[in-house]
N, C-alpha and C positions, 0 to 999 in steps of 0.2 A: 504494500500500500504506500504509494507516495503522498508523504504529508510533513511538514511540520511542525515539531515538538518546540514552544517558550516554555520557559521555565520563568514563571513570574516573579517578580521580586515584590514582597510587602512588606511591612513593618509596623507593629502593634495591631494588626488587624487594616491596616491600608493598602490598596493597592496603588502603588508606585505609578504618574503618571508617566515618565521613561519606561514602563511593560510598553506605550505605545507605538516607541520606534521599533521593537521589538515585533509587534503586529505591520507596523508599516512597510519593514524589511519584507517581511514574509506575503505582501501582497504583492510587491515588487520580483520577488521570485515566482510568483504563479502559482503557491502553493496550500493544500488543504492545513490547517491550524488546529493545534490544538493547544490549548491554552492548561499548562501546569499548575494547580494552585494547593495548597495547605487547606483541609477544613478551616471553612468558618463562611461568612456572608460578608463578601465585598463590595462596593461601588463603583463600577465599569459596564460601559456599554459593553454587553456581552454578545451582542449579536457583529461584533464586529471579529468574532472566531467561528470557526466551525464547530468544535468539541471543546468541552473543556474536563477537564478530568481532575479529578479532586482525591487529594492523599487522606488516608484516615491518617492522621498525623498533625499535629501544632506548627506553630510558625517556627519554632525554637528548631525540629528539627531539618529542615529546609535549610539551616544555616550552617549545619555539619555537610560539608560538600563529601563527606566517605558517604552520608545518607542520599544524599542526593542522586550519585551515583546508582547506588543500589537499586534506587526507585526507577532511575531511566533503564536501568537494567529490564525490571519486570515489565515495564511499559512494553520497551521490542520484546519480552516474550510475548504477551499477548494480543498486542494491538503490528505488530511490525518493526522492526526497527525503521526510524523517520531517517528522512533525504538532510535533514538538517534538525538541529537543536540548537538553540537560539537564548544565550542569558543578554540580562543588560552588561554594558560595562561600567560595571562599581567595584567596589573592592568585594562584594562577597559573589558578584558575577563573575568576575575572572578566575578567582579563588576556584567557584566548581566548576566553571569551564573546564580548568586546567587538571581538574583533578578528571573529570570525564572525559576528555580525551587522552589523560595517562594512562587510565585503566582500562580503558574499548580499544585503543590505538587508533585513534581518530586522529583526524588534520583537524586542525582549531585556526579560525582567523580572530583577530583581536582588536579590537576599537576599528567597527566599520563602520565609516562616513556615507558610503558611496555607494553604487551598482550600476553596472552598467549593464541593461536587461539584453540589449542585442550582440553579446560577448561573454555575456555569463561571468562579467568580472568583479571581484569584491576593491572596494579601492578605501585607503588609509590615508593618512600624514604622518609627516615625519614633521622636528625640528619647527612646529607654531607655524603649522603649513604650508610650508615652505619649499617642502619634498613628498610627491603622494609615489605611489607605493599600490600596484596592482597585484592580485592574485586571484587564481582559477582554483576552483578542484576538478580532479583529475578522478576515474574511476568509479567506483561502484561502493565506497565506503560514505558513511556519513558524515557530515563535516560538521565540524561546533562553531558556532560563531557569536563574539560579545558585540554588540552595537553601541554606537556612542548616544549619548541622550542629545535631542534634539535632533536627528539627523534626518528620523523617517515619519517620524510623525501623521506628519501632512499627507501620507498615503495609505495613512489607517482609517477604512471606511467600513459601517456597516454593511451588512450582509442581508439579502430577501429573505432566509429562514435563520429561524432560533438555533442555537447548537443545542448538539445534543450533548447530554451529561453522563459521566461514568465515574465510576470510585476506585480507587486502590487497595486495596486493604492487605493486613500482615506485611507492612512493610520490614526490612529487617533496621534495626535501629542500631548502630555504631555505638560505643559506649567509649572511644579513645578519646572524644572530644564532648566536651559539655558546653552547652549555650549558660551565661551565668546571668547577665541582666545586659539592658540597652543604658548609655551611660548619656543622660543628658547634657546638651549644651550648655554654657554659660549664661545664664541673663543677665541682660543688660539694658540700660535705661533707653537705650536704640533701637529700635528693629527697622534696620535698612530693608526688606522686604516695604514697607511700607511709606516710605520716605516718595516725593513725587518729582524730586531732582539729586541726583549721587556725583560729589566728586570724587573721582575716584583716582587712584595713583597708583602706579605701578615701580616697577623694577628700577625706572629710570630716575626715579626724585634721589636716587644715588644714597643717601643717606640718613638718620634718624633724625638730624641737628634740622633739616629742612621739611621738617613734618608739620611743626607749629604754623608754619608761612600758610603751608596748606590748611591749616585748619582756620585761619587766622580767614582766607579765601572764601572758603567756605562758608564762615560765617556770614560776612558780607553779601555775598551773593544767595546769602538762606537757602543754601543746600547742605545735606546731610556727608562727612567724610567717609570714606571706604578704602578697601585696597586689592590687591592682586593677591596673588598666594605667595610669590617673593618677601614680599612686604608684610606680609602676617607670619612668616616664617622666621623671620629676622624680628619680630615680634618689636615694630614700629608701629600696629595697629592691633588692638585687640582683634580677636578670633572671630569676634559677632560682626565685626566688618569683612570679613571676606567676602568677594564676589569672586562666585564659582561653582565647580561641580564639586569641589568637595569644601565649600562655602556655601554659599545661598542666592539661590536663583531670584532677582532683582525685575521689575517692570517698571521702572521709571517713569514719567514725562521728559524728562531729561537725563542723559548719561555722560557726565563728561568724561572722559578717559584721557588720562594726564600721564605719561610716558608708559603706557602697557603696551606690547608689542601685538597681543591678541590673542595667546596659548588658545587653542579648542576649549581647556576646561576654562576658561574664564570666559570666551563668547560665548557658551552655551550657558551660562550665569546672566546675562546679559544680554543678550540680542535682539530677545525682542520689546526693548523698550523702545518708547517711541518715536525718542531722534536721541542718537551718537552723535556725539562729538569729538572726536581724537583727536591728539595732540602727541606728535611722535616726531623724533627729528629725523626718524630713520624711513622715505619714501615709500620701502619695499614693508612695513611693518604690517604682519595680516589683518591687523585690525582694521585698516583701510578699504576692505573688503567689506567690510560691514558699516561704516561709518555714513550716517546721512550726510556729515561733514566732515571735513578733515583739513590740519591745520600741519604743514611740516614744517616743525619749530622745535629750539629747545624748548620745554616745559617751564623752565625758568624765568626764561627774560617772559612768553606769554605768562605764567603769573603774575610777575612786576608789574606787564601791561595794565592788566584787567584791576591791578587794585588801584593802580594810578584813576584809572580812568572811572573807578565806581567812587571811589573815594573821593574823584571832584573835586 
């Protein structure tokens, strides 16, 4: 049986809107879907899969990828082994990606961006997309693939009939590894998620002594400060200002983007707000691809500018 295996990512009982690219990929191959999930009652247009098949099993253990394994094991016994399995890429998507094509001996592609339908090719980035990166599968084996968030979305559409539902049951459950708790975020008196303009800075404000300037900007211009993942790594910006994929996905009214070069995981934090602004000295910098404006400058001397000129 040709079909499609996602293995859905959720957390506390949500289903993860990135399962979407994961659905959009798999229409862009042409393929029947079946949609992976942990018992319980989630919130997705469900008719945009064909099957969905459900583990007697909790969320906890969906997160031990030896279980996960096992489960896709019993799935090809009795449904088929699928043309493709399909995780997101997150840290606990790649994780059992990797482990399920260690132990099947599958070929695994990893952060797909791309497809190209009349070549059959998967396509990637390299180096803040700067270098992509094709690949085929070859053969008769099944191939694993993580998707990057945001990429396929937009070609996840419903379907004329309901899927149909099935169960798992006696799954075998690993015991090498325990799920212990989910560890919250830090609060803080911020939530840039909600803010309706972000200055944001990246890699290039070079240093921590030149942070206050930008906040200093910021204020002025009554927007909220943020930063890149450089920048929050080097811990110039608390953690609750990350914008990113392993920060927090932003919809602004405005975005200004102050020396970020445009990594994937930060555009996909970002993109679709509703006007960019970049500000990069560097022409080629990919964020320029997404920028409804774009300004090639140092970051600096445009800061000076803009407080000269607001400050009057």
């Amino acid at each position: 049986m040709s079909y499609a295996l996602i293995v859905a990512e959720v957390r506390r009982g949500i289903f993860e809107e990135r399962n979407l690219d994961s659905i959009g990929i798999c229409a862009q191959l042409g393929k029947e879907t079946a949609m992976l999930l942990p018992e319980g009652q989630y919130s997705f247009n469900e008719k945009m899969v064909d099957s969905i098949v459900k583990v007697k099993a909790g969320e906890e253990v969906f997160l031990n990828p030896l279980n996960m394994a096992a489960i896709i094991g019993k799935i090809a016994e009795t449904r088929g082994k699928p043309d493709f399995i399909v995780f997101t890429h997150s840290s606990s998507g790649t994780e059992a990606a990797a482990y399920t094509a260690g132990i099947f001996g599958f070929p695994v592609i990893t952060d797909v961006s791309g497809y190209d339908k009349e070549r059959g090719v998967f396509r990637k980035s390299y180096y803040s997309d700067k270098l992509f990166g094709e690949f085929k599968t070859i053969g008769e084996s099944a191939a694993v693939l993580t998707v990057r968030s945001g990429s396929f979305k937009e070609f996840a559409a419903e379907k004329s009939a309901a899927p149909n539902e099935v169960s798992v049951e006696d799954v075998p459950v690993s015991d090498s590894r325990t799920f212990v708790e989910y560890v919250e975020e830090e609060k803080t008196d911020i939530d840039i998620t909600k803010a309706d303009f972000l200055l944001s800075v990246g890699r290039g404000v070079g240093n921590k002594d030149e942070i206050p300037a930008y906040e200093e900007l910021a204020g002025i211009m009554k927007a909220v400060i943020s930063g890149s993942r450089p920048v929050i790594d080097k811990m110039w910006l608390p953690k609750a200002r990350q914008v990113g994929t392993s920060g927090k996905t932003v919809k602004p009214k405005v975005y200004l983007a102050m020396g970020i070069s445009g990594a994937f995981q930060h555009i996909a934090g970002m993109k679709d707000a509703d006007c960019i602004i970049a500000i990069n000295k560097d022409a080629e910098a990919p964020i320029f691809q997404y920028a409804h404006f774009g300004v090639v400058a140092d970051m600096h001397k445009v800061r000076d500018a803009l407080k000269g000129i607001l400050k009057g």
